[in-house]
Structures are given as C-alpha cells and as structure tokens.
N, C-alpha and C positions, 0 to 999 in steps of 0.2 A: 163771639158767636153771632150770627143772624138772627134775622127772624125767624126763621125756619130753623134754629137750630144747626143748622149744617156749617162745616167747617168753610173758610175760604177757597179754600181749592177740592170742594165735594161733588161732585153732582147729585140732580134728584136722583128718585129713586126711579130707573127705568125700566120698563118691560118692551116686549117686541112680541106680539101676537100673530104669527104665521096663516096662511091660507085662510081668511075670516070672511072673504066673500067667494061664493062658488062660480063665480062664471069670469072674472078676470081672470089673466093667465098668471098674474101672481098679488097679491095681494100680502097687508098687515095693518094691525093697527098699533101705534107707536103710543107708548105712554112716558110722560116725562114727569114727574111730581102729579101736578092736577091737568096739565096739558095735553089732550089726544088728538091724535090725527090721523085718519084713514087714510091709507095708499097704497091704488091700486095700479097695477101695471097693463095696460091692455095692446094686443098685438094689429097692427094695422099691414095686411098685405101691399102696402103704396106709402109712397115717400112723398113729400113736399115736392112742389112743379122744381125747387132749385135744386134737389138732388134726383130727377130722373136720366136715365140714361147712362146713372155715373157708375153704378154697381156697389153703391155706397148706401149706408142705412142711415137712422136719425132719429135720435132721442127726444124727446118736446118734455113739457108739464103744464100740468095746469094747478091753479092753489085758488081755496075761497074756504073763506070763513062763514062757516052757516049761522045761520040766522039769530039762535040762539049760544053762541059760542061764548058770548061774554057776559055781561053785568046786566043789558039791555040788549034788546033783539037788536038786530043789526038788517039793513035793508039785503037781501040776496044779489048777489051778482050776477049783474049783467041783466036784471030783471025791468026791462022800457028805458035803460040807460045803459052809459057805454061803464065797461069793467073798469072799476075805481083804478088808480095811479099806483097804491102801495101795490094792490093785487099782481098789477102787470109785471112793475118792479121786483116781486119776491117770484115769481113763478118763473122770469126770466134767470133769476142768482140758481134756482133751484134745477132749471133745462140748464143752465153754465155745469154747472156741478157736478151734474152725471152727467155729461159726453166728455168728461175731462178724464175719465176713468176708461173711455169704449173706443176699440176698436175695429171702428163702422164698416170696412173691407170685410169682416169677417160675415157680418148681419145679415148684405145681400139689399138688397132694395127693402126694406121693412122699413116700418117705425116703430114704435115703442112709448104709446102717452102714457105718462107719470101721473096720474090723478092724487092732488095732495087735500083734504079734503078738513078741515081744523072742526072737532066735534068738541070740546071743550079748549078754551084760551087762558092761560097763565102764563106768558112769558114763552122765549123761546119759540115758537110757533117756525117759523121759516127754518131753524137749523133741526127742529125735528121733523120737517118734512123732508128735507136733506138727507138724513140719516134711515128714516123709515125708508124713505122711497127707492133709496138703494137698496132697501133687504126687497122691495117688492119689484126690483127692475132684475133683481139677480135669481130671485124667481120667475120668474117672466121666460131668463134666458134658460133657467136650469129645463121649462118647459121646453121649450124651441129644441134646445140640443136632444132629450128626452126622445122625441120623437121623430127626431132626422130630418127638420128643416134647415137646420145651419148646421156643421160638425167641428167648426172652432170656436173654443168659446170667448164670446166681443168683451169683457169684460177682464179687463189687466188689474184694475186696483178696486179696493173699496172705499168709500166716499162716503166722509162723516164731514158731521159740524157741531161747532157747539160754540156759546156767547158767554163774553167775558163782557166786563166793565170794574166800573168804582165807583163805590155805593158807600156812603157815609165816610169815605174818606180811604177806604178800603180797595186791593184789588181783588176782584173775588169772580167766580167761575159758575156760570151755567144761573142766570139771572131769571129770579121768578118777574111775576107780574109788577109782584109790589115794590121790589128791588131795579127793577128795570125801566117803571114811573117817574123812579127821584133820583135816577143816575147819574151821574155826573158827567160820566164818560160810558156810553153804548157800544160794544163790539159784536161782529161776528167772524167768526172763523172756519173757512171751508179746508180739511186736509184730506189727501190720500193716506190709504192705510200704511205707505212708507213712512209718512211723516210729512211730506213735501206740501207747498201749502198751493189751492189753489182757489182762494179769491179769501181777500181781507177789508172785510167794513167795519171803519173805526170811527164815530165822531162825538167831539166834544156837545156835550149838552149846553153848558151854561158859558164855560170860558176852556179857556187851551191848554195843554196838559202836556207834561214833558214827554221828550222822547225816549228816555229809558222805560215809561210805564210800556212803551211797546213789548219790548224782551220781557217784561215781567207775564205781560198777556200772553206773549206766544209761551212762552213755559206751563201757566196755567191751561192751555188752550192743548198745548201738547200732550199734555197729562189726562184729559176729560175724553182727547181724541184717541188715546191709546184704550181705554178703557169702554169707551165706546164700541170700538172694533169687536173688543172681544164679545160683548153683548149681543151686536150684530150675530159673529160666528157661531155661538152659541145657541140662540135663537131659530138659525140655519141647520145646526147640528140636529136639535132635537125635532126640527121636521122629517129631517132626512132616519130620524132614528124607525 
C-alpha cells in the first residue's frame, strides 16, 4: 500500500464540476485527491496573425499557479517579470494536447483560450489541467454548435492525461505530491479517448531505469486513461441532464 492507502494502479479520487463560472463559454473545476484546477474555456472571434486568411481556427492555453497553491505563497505570474520556464513549458504540453483532438476546418477563423488556473497543488497539476480542460474546451464547443456559429462539431477525440512513476521501488499511477517529491522515475502521459497516445514525458530522477518499466507505465497509464474518459463523460452527462 502507499501512503495514501491507494493501490498501485488506483487513481485519486476525482470529480469534474461543470459550468462553475458564468461568463466563460465553458468552464469546470477539476478535482484530483487534494489537487484543484479551474478551467475555463473562452471564445475569441480572431485567430493568431499565422492562422489568418486560412479558414482555419486555434486552440491556445494558458496555466499558472496562484499564489497560494502550495505550502508557501508562490510569486504570481508574469507579475514585473517575464512567465517563469515551467509555466511556459506546461501550458505549451497542455495547447499540444487539445489541438491533437480538433478539427480546426470545422471552427472557422476562432480561437478558443484554455485557461488552466491550479487553486490548490498536490501533484499532478499539468495532467489535470489536461483532462479538466478538455471537459471545458468541449463545453465551449457544445456552446458554439448550440447556437449556430459553427454546425460541425471540431472535436473528433477526447483528451485525458494522467502520471505515472516509481516511487520506493514501486510502479505505481497518478502520483501525489509526496510520491512525486521522492520519485525515482517521473512520468506523464497525454492519450486519446481511443487509446492512441499523444505526447510522452518520462525522466529518470536520480539514475536510469530499464526499458521494460516503459510497457509497464503505459499499461498503468492506459488504465487511469480509460477511467478517466468515463469520468469526463459522465460529468458531461449530468450537465446536459
């Protein structure tokens, strides 16, 4: 067992809270164990200077850790300095993520900011911006179609993530804070709701680790991803109920 009690291949306990702010065109707030992240989806009538002209739309994100998110206040991004390194890094895996799902022909010259917004930090933080952010970009769209600005829907898959590693010697799935400190080996895993995987960050912490631990991680990874979907749809369901 962990610390947490949870099996090696468990996930926390997740929720998906729908429609939580009124004025983005979709919105949610993600819970992962003690991990929350607001993400909103907002509709922008204009595209980026390198998709005008094309008839093509465009997904972006933004991610920051407020202030109070962790242990000790944390300085605000982008406040008399430029947006710290990780920030850029993770917000760019997370705009990867969801256009890996869209198809932009359909959007029309739009865009579509992902606002991923970390209101408490335990671990995980980027893969449940991932995951929330698709239930708030697929609101977003349900909106669009809704009211007859686009009539195809851009959205072919859905797009989860979820972190593996090996932690006391163990491979084990969906890493809290404390587990994710003293890892050995840190992963993330971005898949489509088919299964198909689309972006893999793996690295050794201390030293170098075989490469059969890989297959073991996609299997755990596959597992947390299937289960994840259904959370997702379900979340979806009971809006639309």
């Amino acid at each position: 067992m962990r610390l947490s009690n949870r099996k090696t291949d468990e996930l926390r306990s997740v929720t998906i809270d729908i429609d939580v702010n009124r004025y983005a065109e979709g919105s949610c707030l993600y819970t992962c164990g003690h991990t929350k992240v607001l993400c909103t989806a907002s509709l922008e009538d204009k595209v980026p200077f390198f998709r005008r002209r094309t008839g093509l739309g465009w997904i972006s994100a933004e991610y920051s850790l407020l202030p109070r998110a962790t242990h000790e206040r944390n300085r605000r991004d982008g406040r008399g300095t430029t947006v710290p390194g990780r920030t850029l890094e993770i917000q760019r895996l997370i705009g990867r993520s969801l256009r890996a799902g869209v198809n932009f022909s359909s959007m029309g010259e739009r865009q579509i900011i992902v606002d991923c917004d970390v209101i408490q930090a335990d671990g995980g933080t980027r893969c449940a911006s991932i995951t929330g952010g698709w239930v708030a970009l697929r609101l977003a769209v349900n909106n669009l179609l809704q009211k007859g600005f686009i009539h195809r829907d851009p959205l072919s898959q859905q797009v989860i993530a979820i972190s593996c590693g090996i932690h006391a010697g163990r491979h084990i799935l969906d890493l809290d804070y404390d587990e994710d400190s003293n890892a050995e080996v840190d992963g993330n895993f971005v898949f489509t709701s088919t299964g198909e995987l689309i972006e893999v960050q793996c690295t050794a912490e201390n030293k170098s680790f075989p490469t059969t631990s890989i297959m073991e991680f996609l299997d755990l990874a596959g597992k947390g991803a299937k289960e994840l979907v259904q959370i997702q749809n379900r979340a979806l369901e009971m809006g639309n109920a």
